[in-house]
N, C-alpha and C positions, 0 to 999 in steps of 0.2 A: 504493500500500500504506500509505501516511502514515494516512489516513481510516480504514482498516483498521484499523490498529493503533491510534488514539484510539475508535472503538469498541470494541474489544474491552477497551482498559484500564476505560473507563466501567460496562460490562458486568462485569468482572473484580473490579472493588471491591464489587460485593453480594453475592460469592462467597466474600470474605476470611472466612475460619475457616467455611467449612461443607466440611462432610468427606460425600463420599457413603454415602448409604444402605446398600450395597453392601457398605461395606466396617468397617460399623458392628461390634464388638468385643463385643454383649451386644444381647439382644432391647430391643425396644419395649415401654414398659409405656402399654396404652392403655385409655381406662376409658368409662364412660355409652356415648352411644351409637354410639362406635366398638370398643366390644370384640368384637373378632372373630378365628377363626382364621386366615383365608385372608389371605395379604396381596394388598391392592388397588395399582394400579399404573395412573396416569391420566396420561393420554398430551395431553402439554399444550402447545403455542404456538399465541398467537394470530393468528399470520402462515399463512395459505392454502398450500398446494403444495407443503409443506416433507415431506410422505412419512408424516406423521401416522396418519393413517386407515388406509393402506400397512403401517406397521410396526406399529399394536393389531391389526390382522387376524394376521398373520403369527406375531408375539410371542406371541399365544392360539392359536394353531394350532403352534408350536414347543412352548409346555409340554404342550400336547395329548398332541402327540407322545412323547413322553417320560411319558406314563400319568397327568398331573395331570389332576385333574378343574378343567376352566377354564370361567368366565364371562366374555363379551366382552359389553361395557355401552355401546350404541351412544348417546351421549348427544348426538349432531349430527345439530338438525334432515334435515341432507340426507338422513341415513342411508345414507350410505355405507357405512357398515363393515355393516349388513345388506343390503345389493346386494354387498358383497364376499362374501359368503358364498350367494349363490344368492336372498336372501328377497326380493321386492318389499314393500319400503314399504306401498305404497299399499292393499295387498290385504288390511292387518292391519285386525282390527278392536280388537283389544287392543296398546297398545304402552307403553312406557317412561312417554309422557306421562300415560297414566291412575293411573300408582302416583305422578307426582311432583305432582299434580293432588289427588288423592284421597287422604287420610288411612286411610281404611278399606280401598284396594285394594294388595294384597301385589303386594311384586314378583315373586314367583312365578308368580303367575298370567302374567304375559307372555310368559314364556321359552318359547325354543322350542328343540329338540332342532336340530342344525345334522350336515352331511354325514361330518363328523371326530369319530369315536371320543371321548369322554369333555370334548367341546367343546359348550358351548351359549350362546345368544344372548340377550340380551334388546334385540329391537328398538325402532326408531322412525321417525318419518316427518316431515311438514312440521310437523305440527300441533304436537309438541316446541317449535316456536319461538314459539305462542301464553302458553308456561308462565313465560316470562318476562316478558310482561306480568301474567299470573294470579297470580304468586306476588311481583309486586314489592312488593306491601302485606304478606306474612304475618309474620306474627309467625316468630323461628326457621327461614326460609327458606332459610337455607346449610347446617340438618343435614337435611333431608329426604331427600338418597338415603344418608347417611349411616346413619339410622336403618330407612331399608327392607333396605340391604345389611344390615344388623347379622340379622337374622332368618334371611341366607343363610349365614354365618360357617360351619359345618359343611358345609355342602353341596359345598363347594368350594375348593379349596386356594388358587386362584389368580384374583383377578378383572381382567380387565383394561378402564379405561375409555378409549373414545373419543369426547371432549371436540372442542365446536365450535372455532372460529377465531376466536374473541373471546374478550373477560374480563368475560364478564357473571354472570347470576345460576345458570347451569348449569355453566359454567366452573369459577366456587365452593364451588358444589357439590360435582364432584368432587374439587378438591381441599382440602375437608374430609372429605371420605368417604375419600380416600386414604391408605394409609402412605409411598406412594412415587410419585415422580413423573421420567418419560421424559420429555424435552425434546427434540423429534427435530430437528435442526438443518440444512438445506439449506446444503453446499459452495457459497454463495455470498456475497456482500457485500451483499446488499441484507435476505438473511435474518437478517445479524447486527442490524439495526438496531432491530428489537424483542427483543432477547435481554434488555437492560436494563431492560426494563419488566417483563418475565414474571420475571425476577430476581426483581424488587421485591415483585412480588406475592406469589409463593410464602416471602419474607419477612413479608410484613405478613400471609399467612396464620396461619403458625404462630405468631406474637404475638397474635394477637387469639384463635385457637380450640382454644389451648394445654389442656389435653392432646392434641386429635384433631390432631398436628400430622403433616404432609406432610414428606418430606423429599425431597431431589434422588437419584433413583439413578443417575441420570447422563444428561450431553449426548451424544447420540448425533447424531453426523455421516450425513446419507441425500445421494442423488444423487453420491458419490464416484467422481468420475476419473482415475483411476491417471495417463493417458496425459495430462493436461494439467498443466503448470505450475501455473497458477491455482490450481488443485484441491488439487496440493500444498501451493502456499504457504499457503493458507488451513488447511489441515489443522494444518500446524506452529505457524501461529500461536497455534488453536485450545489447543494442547495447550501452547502455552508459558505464552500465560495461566492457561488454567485446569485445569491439569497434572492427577490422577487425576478429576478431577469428567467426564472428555470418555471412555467407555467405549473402550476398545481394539478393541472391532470396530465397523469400519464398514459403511455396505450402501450401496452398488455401484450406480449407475446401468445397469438393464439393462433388455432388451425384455421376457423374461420376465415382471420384474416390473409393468409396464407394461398387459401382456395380461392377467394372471389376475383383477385383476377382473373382466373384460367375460366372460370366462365363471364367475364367478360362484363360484371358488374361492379359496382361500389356494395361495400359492406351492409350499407346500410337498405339495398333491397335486396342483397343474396342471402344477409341471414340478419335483419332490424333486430331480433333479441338477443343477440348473441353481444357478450363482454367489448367484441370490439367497435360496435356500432353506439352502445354506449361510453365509450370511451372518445368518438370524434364526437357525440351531441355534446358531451360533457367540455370539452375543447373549443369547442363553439360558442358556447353558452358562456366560456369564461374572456372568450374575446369579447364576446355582446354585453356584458358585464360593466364593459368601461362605458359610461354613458354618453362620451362623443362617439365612439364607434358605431353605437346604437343608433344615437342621431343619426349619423349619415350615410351607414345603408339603411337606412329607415325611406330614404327616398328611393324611389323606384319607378323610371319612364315607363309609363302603358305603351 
């Protein structure tokens, strides 16, 4: 636990005076080309497995629930989070990458209507990962999903993005297009070890592309085992360092969650009673919690 705990203090010191998003006391004043109404919420570590793609499917399918009108912004090449939802990849012929490509092509045009009431998609596939060679020359390169979402800002109260597992130029993207950013954190020691870099970054974001700045809404702990030590101890540590920035619900290693990909739903209609469908409502509820958050996906364009 020695190693443990020198991570996370290293981790713990790029945290010092940031106060989550969550529990912020007065709106965001945000201007050019991130003024919008809906808040975005980009779901971000660059370490693999950690429940990422798992918890923007579900977190867009929890506000669903609950009558917001939601966009889920699939921004990894694998496209995952659109095989979470039933779409094949492969079979698109418009996706993500032709609006982040193309100047003149709206992001509208890609979206697709998805199986959950007041939920919809904008997919992607392999080809996403050609856009980071295409756009390593452009000029303005970090606001371009910033300024396609900006044209969505009515549409939708609530956008949720899922971001690859690097900190490249799609990474950055979304979090300049973001107000708020999910850290999903895997209950283990190996996943602490990039917590410090993604730290940094989402620092050096907000300094360089100040006003459109990102903030932390919080570390969300995934893969949690009640029944194991480890699990625990990890858990407590988490929360001693980095005391309200680590959200109060965690989600739960279960089979459930596990399965409902492979058929091609969100948790929350492949098995709604199951531990981990209560675990994204409960995750929900504690972001709606903050009473500006509430206020302002409380509006919603018919």
């Amino acid at each position: 636990m020695a190693a443990l705990t020198e991570g996370l203090e290293k981790a713990r010191l790029d945290t010092l005076g940031i106060r989550p998003a969550r529990h912020s006391q007065r709106p965001h004043e945000l201007f050019g080309a991130c003024r919008s109404r809906m808040r975005t919420i980009a779901m971000i570590n660059q370490k693999g497995g950690c429940g990422k793609t798992t918890t923007a499917i579900n977190t867009a399918a929890a506000f669903a629930a609950l009558g917001h009108r939601v966009l889920l912004l699939d921004l990894d090449p694998q496209g995952h989070a659109s095989m979470g939802l039933g779409i094949d990849p492969e079979s698109l012929s418009r996706t993500v990458y032709d609006a982040m490509i193309n100047a003149q092509f709206p992001l509208s045009s890609v979206i697709l209507k998805t199986k959950i009431e007041w939920l919809d998609l904008a997919p992607c596939n392999v080809l996403l990962a050609g856009a980071e060679i295409e756009l390593a020359g452009s000029l303005g390169k970090e606001l371009i999903l910033a300024t396609k979402l900006r044209a969505l800002g009515e549409r939708y109260a609530v956008c949720i993005i899922d971001s690859p597992p690097s900190l490249g130029i799609l990474t950055l993207n979304a979090l300049v297009a973001s107000r708020d950013v999910v850290v999903p954190v895997q209950v283990h020691y190996f996943a602490l070890e990039g917590l410090k870099r993604l730290l940094e970054t989402v620092r050096i974001i907000r300094e360089r592309f100040y006003p459109c700045s990102c903030e932390i809404l919080g570390l969300l702990l995934t893969f949690v085992e009640d029944g194991t030590h480890f699990s625990r101890q990890i858990q407590q540590k988490m929360r001693e360092f980095f005391g309200e920035l680590v959200f109060d619900t965690v989600i739960h290693k279960t089979i459930r969650l596990a399965e409902a990909p492979s058929a091609g739903e969100s948790i929350l209609t492949y098995a709604p009673e199951s531990r981990g469908a209560a675990d994204y409502e409960s995750l929900v509820r504690e972001i709606l919690a903050d009473p500006v958050w509430a206020e302002e996906v409380g509006y919603v364009k018919k």
